[in-house]
C-alpha positions in Angstrom: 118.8 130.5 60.2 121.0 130.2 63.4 122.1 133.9 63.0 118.2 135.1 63.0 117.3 133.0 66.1 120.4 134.7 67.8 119.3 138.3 66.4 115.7 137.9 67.5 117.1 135.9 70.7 119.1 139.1 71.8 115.7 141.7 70.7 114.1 139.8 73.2 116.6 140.0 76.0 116.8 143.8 74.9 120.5 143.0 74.6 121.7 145.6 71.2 121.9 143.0 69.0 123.7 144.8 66.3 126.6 145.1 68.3 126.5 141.3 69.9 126.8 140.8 66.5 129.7 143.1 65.9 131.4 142.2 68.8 131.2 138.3 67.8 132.3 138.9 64.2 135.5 140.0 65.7 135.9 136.9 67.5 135.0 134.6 64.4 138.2 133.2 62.4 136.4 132.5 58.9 136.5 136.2 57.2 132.8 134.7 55.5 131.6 134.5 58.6 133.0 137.6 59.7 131.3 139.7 57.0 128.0 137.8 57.2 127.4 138.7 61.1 128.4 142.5 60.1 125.8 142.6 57.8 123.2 140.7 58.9 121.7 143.2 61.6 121.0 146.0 58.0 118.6 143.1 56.8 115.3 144.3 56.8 112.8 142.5 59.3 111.7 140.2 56.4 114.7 139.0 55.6 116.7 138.7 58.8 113.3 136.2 60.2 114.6 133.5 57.7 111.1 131.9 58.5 111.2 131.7 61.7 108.0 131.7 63.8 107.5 132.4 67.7 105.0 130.3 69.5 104.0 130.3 73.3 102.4 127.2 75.3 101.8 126.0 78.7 105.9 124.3 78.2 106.8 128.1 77.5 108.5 129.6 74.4 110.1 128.1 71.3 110.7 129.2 67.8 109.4 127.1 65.0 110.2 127.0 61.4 107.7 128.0 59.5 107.9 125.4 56.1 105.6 126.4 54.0 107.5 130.0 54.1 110.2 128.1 53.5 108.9 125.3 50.7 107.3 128.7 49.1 111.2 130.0 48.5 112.1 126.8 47.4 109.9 126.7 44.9 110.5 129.7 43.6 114.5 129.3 43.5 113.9 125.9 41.5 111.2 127.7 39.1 113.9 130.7 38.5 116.9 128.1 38.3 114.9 126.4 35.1 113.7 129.3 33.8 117.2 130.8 34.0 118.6 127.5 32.2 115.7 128.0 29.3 116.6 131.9 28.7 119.9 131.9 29.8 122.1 133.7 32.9 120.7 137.6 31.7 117.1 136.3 32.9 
């Protein structure tokens, strides 16, 4: 979730956030890490938002989770982890 807001962060900006991203997986010291902020600029749109709303008031602008996005996955991942469990791991 951190590594969208910092994506969409740096769209804003109109920084080139594929190579922020480049440039700071260089600089990380966990090779995970590393290859997650390589990759995560080819996400599509969809999934690089992690659920991640923009909102605008008088106080100015904030991101906001968006949870029933979220609880909506969640529920799906538990429903395919059971169903998984019933059929078995080629499911």
């Amino acid at each position: 979730m951190r590594m969208s807001i910092l994506f969409r962060s740096a769209q804003k900006l109109g920084l080139d956030a594929t190579q922020l991203f480049a440039d700071a997986a260089d600089l990380a010291s966990n090779p995970m890490v590393q290859t997650a902020m390589r990759k995560f600029p080819a996400r599509t749109p969809a999934e690089r938002d992690f659920y991640i709303g923009e909102k605008t008031t008088d106080q100015g602008f904030r991101y906001e989770q968006q949870l029933w996005k979220f609880e909506k996955m969640f529920r799906r991942k538990v429903w395919l982890s059971k169903l998984r469990k019933f059929l078995g791991r080629g499911c």
